[in-house]
C-alpha positions as CSV (number, residue, x, y, z in Angstrom):
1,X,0.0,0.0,0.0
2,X,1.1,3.5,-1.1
3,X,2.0,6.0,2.0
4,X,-0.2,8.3,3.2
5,X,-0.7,12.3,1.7
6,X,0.1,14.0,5.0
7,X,-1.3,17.8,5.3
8,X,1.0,20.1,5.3
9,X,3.8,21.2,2.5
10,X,5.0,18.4,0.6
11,X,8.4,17.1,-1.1
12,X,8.7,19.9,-3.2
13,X,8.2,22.7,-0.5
14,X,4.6,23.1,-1.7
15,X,1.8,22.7,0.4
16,X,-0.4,19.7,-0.4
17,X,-3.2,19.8,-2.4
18,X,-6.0,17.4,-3.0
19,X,-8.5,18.0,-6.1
20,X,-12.1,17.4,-6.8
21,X,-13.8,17.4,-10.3
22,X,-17.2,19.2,-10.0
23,X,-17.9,21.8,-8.0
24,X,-21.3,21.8,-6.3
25,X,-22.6,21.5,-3.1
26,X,-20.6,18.2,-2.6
27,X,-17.6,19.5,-3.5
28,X,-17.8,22.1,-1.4
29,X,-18.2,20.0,1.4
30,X,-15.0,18.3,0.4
31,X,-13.4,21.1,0.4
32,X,-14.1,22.3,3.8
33,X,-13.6,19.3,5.1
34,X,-9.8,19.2,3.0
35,X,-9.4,22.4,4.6
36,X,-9.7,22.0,7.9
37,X,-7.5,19.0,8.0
38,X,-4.7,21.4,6.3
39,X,-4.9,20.2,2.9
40,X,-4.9,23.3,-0.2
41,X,-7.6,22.6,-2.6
42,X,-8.5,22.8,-6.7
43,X,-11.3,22.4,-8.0
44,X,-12.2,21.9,-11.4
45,X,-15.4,23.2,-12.8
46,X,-16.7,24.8,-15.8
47,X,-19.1,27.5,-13.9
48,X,-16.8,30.6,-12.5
49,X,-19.8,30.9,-10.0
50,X,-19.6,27.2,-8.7
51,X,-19.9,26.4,-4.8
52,X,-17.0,24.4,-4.4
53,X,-15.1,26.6,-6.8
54,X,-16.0,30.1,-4.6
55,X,-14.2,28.7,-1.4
56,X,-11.2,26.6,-2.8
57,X,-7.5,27.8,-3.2
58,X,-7.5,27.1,-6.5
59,X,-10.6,27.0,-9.3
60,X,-9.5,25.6,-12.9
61,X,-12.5,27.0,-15.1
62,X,-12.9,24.4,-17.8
63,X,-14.8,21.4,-19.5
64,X,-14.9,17.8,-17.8
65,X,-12.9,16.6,-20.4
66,X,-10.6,19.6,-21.8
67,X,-6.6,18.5,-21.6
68,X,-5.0,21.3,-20.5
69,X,-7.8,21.8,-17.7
70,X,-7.2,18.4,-16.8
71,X,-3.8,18.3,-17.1
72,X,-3.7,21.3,-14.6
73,X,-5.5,19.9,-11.8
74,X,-2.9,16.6,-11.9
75,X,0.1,18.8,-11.8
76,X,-1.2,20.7,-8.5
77,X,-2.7,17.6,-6.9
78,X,-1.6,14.9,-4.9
79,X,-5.1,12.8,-5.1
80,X,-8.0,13.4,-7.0
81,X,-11.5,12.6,-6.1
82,X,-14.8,13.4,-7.9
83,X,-18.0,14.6,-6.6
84,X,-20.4,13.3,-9.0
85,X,-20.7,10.5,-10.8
86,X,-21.4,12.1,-14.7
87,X,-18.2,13.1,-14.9
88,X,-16.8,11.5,-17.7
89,X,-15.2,8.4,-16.7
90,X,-12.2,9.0,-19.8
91,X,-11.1,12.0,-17.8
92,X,-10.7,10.0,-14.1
93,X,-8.9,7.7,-16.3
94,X,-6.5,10.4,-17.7
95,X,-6.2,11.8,-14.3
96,X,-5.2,8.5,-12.9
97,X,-2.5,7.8,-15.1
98,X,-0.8,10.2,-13.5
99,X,-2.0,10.8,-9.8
100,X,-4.0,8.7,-7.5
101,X,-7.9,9.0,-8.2
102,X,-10.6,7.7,-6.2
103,X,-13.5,6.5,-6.8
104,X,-11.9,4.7,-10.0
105,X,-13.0,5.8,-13.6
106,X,-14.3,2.0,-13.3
107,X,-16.7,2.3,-10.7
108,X,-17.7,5.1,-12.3
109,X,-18.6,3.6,-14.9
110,X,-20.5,1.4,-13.6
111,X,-22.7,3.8,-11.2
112,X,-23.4,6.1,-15.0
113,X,-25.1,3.1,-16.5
114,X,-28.3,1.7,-14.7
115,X,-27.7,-1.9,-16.4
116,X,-24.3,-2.3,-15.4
117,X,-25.0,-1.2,-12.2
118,X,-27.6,-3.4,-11.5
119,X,-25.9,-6.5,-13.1
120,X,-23.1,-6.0,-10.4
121,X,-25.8,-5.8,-7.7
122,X,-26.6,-9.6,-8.8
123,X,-23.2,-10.4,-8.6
124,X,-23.0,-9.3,-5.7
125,X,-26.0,-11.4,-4.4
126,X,-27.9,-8.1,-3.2
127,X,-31.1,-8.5,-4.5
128,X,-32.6,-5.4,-6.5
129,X,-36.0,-5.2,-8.4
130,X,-37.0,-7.1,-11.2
131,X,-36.0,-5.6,-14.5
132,X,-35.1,-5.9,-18.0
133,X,-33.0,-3.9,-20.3
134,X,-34.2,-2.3,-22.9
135,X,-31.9,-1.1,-25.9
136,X,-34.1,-2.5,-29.0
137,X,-37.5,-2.9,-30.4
138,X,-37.1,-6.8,-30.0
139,X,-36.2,-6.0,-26.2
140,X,-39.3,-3.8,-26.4
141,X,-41.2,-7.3,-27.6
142,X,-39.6,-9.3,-25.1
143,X,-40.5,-7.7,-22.1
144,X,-42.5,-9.8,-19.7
145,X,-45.6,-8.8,-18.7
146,X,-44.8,-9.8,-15.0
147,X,-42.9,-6.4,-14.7
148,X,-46.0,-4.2,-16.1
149,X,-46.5,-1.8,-14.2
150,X,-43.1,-0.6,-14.0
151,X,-40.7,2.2,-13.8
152,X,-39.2,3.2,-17.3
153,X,-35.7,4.7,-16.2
154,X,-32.6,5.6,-19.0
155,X,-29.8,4.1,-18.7
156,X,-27.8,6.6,-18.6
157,X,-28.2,10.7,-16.8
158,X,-30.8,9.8,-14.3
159,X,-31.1,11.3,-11.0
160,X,-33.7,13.1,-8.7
161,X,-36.4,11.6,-10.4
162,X,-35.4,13.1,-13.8
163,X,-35.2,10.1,-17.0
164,X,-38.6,8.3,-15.4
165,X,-41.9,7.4,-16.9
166,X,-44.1,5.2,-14.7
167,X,-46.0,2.7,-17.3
168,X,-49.0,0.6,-16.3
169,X,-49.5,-1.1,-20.0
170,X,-47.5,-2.7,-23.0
171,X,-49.2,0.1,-24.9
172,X,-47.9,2.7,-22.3
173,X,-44.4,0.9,-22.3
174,X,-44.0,1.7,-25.6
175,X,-44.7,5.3,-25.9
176,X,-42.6,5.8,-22.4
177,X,-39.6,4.4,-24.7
178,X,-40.3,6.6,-27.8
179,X,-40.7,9.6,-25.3
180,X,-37.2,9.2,-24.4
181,X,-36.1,8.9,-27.6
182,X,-35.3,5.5,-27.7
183,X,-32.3,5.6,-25.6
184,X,-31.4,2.3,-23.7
185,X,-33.6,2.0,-20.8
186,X,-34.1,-0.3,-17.6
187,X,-37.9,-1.4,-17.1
188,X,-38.2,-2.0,-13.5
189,X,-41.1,-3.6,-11.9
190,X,-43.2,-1.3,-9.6
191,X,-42.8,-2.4,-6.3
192,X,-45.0,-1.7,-3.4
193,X,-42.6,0.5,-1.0
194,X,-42.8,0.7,2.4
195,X,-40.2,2.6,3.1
196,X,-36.8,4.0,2.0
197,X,-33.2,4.1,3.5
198,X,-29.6,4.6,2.3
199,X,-25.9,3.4,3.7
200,X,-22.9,5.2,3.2
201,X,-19.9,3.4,3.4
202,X,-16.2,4.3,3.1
203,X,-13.5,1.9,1.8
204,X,-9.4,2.5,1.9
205,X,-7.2,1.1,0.1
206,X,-6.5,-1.9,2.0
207,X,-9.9,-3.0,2.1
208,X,-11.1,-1.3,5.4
209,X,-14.3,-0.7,5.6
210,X,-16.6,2.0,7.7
211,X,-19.9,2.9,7.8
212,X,-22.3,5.9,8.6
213,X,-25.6,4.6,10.3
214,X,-28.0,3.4,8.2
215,X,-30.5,6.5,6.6
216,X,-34.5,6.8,6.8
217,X,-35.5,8.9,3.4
218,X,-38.6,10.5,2.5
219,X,-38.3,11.6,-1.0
220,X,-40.8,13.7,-2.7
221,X,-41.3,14.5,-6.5
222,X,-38.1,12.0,-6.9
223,X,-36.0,14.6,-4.5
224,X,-34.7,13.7,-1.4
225,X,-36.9,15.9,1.6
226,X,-36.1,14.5,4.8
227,X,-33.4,12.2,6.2
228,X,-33.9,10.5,9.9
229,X,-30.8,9.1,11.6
230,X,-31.6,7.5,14.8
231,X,-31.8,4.8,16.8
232,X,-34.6,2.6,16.1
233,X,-35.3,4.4,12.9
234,X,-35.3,1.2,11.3
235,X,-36.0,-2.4,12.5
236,X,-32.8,-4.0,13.7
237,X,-32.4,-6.6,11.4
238,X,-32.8,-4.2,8.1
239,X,-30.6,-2.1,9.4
240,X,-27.8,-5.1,9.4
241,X,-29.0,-6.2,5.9
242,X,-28.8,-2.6,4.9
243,X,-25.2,-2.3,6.3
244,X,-23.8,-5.9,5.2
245,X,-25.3,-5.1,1.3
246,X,-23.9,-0.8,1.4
247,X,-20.0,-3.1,2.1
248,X,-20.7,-6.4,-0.3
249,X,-21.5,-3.4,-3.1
250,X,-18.2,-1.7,-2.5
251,X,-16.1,-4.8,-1.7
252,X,-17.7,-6.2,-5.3
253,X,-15.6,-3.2,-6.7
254,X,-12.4,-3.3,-5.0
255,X,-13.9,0.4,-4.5
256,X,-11.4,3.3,-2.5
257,X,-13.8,6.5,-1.2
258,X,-17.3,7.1,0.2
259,X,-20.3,5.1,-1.6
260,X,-23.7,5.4,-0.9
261,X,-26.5,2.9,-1.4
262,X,-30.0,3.2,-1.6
263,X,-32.9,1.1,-0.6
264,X,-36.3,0.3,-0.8
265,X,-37.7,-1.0,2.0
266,X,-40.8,-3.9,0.5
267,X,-43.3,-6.2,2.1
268,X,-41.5,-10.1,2.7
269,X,-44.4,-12.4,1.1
270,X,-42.2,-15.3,2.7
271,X,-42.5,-13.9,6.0
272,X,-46.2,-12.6,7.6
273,X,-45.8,-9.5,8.1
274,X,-41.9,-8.8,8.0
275,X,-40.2,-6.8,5.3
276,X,-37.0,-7.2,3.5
277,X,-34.9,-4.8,1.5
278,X,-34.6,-4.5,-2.5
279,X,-31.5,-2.3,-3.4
280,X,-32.0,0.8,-5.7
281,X,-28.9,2.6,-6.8
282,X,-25.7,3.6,-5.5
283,X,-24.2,6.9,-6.0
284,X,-19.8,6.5,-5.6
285,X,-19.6,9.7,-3.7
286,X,-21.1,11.3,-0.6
287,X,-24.7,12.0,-0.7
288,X,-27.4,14.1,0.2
289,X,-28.6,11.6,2.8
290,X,-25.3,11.7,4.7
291,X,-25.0,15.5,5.4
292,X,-26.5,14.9,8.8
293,X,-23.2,13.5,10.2
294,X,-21.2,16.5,9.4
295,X,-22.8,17.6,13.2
296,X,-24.3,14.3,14.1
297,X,-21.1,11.8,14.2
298,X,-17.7,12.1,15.4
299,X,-16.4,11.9,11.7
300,X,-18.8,12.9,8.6
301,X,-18.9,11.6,5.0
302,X,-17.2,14.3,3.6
303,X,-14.3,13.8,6.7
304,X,-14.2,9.8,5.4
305,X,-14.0,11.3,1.6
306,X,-10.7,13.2,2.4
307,X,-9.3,9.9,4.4
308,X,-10.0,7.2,1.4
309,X,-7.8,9.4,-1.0
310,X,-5.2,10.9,1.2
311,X,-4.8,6.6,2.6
312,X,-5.2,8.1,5.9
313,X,-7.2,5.9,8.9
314,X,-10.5,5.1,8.9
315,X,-12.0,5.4,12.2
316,X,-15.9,4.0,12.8
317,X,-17.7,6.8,12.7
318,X,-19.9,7.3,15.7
319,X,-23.2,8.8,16.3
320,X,-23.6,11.1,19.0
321,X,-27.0,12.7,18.5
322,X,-30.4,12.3,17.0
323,X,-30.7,13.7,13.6
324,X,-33.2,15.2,11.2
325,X,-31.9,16.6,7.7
326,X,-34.7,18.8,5.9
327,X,-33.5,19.9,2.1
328,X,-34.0,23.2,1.4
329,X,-35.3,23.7,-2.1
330,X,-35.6,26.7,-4.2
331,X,-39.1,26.9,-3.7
332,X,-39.3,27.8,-0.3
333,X,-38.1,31.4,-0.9
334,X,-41.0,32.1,-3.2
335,X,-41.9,33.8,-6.2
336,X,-40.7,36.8,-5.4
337,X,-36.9,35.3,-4.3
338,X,-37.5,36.3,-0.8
339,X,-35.6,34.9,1.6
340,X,-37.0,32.5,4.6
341,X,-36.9,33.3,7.5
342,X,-33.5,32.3,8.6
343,X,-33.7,34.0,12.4
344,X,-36.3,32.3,13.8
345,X,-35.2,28.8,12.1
346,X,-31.6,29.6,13.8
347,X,-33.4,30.1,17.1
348,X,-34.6,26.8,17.2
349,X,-32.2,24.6,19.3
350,X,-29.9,22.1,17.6
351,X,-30.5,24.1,14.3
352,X,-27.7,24.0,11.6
353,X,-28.2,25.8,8.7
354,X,-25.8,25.0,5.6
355,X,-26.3,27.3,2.3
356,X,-24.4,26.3,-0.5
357,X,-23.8,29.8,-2.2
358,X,-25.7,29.4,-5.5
359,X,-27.3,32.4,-6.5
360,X,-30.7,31.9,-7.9
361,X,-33.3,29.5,-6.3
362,X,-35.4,28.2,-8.7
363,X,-37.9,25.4,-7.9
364,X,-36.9,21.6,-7.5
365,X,-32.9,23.0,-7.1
366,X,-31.2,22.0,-3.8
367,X,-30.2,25.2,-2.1
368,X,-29.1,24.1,1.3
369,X,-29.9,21.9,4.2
370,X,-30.8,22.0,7.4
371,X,-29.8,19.6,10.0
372,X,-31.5,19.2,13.7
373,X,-29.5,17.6,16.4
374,X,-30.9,16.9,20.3
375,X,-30.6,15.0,23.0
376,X,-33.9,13.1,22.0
377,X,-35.9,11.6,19.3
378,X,-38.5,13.7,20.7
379,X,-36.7,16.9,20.9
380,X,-35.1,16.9,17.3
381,X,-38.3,15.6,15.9
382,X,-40.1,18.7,17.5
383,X,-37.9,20.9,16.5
384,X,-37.3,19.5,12.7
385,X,-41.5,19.5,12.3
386,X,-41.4,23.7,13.9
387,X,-38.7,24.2,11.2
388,X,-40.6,22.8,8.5
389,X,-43.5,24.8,9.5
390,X,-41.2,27.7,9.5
391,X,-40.2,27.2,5.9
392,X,-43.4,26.0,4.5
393,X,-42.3,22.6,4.2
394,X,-45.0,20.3,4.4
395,X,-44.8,17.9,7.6
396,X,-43.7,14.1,7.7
């Protein structure tokens, strides 16, 4: 195993800088978390107003895939990372011919493309919903009728609900397909959910392996709203399955950095009344679900992100308080762009408000989040639901 990238200045008198392609919200994270270990930071990003690229030392302002850009942000790194997973995988590749890069271009890869993803979920042995891929009219003809009604999803540029038609018919099925243009698609059958969750999950180097505590999710309009991390948020034995699946996933890959897997939680029909988990994607980066433990746990995702690609030590995390994450969409500031009212939130005990410096707020985009710690599931879910009230969030 390769040494460790200390903080601090390096060989070459220079102090030592780690890099993340994209600069959002994620990468911003990153980067504060980077920075308060002692690490410099670059970003690359092609929007001069980017979140991550506002607060980093360094910004490189161009395409995903443009050489020079690229070349750039290898010759001031000492480890790249990425924080989303459309980046092209080509470019992690470049990167990692000449500096250390995790996650791999590989997994990646695999995490960009709905088919391959869920083919290593089977290899895995982590059971996922039934499907079939769809790249052709004969796969069109082919599809089984046991997986109507289903969930049309492309293959490919998916996320927060966006790339989905629900289809109840053959008839429907087909017109779902043409509406997307006849890109490859996944036709997943429509389960009955009872619930949702997510497990992030760090992995080194030399196959040590950590995990945040298993998530509760509520998602609404195919966007994450509220995240509850607590004890007993989840029966005992889903939480284990959850937990033992989140590490087969990312052991499957020989994966280095932070993963996180999401889950539906469905009715057992071989067990009265008990449920059982189906997995539904996995996202090779830190995730929305997982910004509670940045005041919740001794060490957050974005804390495990700088560790996996600097080969540092990979402690357990450990939860210390009860947690409720609320995302804060652009809609909550209104028409008008006015903004919420931030005071009275901030007056409510346990309340930490994170912004993420993007300058318009337009419906459906993630503007912030706001996390609610206490010493009690009672407290912090009082407090989350007079929040949400607050901000015109509807209740859960």
């Amino acid at each position: 195993m390769s040494a460790a990238i200390l903080p601090g200045t390096g060989p070459n008198g220079q102090p030592t800088t780690l890099g993340v392609m994209g600069g959002g919200q994620l990468g911003r994270m990153f980067v504060h978390a980077a920075q308060q270990l002692g690490y410099f930071t670059a970003v690359l990003d092609p929007d001069a107003t980017s979140p991550a690229g506002l607060v980093s030392h360094a910004h490189i302002q161009t395409a995903y895939d443009d050489a020079q850009g690229l070349a750039q942000l290898a010759q001031r790194c000492a480890a790249i990372t990425t924080e989303f997973e459309n980046v092209p995988a080509p470019s992690l590749s470049a990167l990692a011919a000449q500096r250390p890069v995790a996650p791999s271009a590989q997994a990646v890869a695999i995490a960009q493309d709905r088919a391959e993803e869920k083919a290593h979920f089977v290899r895995c042995g982590v059971p996922c919903a039934p499907y079939a891929v769809i790249a052709s009219d004969a796969h069109l003809a082919a599809v089984p009728d046991a997986l109507l009604p289903g969930i049309l999803k492309t293959t490919r540029l998916g996320y927060d609900g966006k790339g989905q038609i629900r289809v109840a018919t053959r008839a429907e099925l087909a017109a779902g397909w043409a509406e997307l243009k006849g890109v490859p698609c996944v036709l997943e059958q429509r389960l009955q959910l009872l619930d949702e969750c997510s497990v992030v999950v760090a992995r080194g180097a030399d196959g040590t392996v950590v995990n945040l505590p298993p998530q509760r999710n509520l998602h609404r309009d195919g966007i994450l709203a509220v995240t509850e991390v607590f004890e007993g948020n989840l029966p005992p034995a889903l939480v284990e399955s959850a937990v033992s699946a989140a590490k087969s996933i990312a052991n499957g890959l020989q994966y280095v950095g932070v993963l996180c897997v999401e889950f539906f939680v469905v009715a057992d029909a071989n067990a009265d009344g008990g449920t059982r988990l189906v997995v539904n994607e996995m996202a090779p980066r830190p995730h929305n679900s997982g910004h509670y433990s940045i005041e919740a746990c001794d060490v957050s995702q974005f804390d495990l992100q700088v560790r996996t690609l600097a080969g540092l030590p990979l402690p357990q995390p450990r939860q210390h308080s009860p947690a409720i994450m609320l995302n804060l969409l652009g809609d909550i500031w209104g028409p008008c762009g006015a903004n919420p009212p931030w005071d009275a939130v901030l007056a409510l005990p346990g309340a930490h408000l994170h912004l993420y410096g993007k300058l318009e707020a337009r419906p459906g985009r993630k503007m912030g989040h706001l996390t609610l710690t206490a010493a009690t599931v009672a407290e912090v879910r009082a407090n989350a639901l007079a929040a949400a009230a607050l901000l015109g969030i509807a209740p859960f």
